[in-house]
C-alpha positions in Angstrom: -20.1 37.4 -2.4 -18.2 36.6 0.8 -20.4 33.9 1.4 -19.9 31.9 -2.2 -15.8 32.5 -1.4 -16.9 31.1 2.2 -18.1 28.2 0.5 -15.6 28.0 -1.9 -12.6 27.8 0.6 -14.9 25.6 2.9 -15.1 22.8 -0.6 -11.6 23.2 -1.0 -10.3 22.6 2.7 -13.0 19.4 2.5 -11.0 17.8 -0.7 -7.7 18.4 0.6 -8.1 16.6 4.1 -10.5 14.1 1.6 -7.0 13.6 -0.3 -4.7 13.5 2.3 -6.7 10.6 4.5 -5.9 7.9 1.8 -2.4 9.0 0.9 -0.5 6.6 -0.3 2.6 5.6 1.4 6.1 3.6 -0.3 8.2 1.3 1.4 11.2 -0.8 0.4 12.3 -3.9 2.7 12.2 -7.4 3.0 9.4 -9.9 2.8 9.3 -11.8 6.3 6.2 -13.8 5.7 3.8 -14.6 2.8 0.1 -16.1 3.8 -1.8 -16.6 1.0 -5.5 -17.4 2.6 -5.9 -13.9 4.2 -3.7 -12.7 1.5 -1.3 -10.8 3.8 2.1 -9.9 3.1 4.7 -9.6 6.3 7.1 -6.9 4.8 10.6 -6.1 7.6 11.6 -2.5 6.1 15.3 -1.6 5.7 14.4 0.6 9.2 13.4 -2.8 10.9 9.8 -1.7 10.9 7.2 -4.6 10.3 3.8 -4.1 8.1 1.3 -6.5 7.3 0.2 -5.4 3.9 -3.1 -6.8 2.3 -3.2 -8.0 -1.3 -6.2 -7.0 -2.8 -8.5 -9.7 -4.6 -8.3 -8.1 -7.8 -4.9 -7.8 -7.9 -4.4 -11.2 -9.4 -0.7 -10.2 -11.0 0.7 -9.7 -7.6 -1.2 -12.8 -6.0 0.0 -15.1 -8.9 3.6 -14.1 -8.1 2.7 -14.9 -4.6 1.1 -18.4 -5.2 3.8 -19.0 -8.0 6.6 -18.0 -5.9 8.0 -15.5 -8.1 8.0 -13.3 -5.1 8.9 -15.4 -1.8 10.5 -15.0 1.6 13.3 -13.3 1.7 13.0 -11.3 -1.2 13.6 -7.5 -1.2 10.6 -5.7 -2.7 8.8 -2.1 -2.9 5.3 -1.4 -2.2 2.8 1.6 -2.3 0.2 1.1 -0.2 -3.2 3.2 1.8 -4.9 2.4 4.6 -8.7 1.2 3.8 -10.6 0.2 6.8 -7.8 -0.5 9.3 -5.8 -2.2 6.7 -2.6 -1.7 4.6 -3.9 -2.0 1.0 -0.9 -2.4 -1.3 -1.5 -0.5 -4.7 2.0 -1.5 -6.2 4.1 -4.6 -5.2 7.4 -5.9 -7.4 10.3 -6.5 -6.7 13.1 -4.0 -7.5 14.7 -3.8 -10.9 17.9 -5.9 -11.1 21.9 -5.0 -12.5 
């Protein structure tokens, strides 16, 4: 008996730190720099902080605003993103609503 609720508290610690490690973060700021071969956003947050954010391949809505300039320099935007392999992987990029 003690061992199974071992084992259970052992699974459970093992999916929370699984969860936490690709959290997913927000931001709100302005895009500094767009480059569209590495597909790398340059986002300058309210705070001043910059973050290169990655635009995944398959995220073709978000590149075609990109490469249709729909979203440019010097917009303001939000962005969800996680970390993947030393990266900032955005998993939500529009611009904010308007009036």
């Amino acid at each position: 008996m003690k061992r199974k609720i071992a084992l259970i508290l052992a699974a459970l610690c093992l999916t929370f730190l699984a969860n936490t490690a690709g959290a997913e973060e927000k931001i709100s700021g302005r895009v500094k720099s767009i480059d569209l071969e590495t597909q790398t956003v340059v986002v300058t947050t309210y705070e001043g902080q910059e973050l290169a954010i990655t635009i995944s391949a398959e995220d073709t809505s978000t590149l075609n605003k990109l490469k249709e300039k729909r979203i440019k320099e010097d917009d303001d935007v939000k962005v969800r993103y996680v970390s993947k392999d030393g990266k900032n992987v955005a998993t939500y990029f529009r611009k904010p609503a308007g009036c």
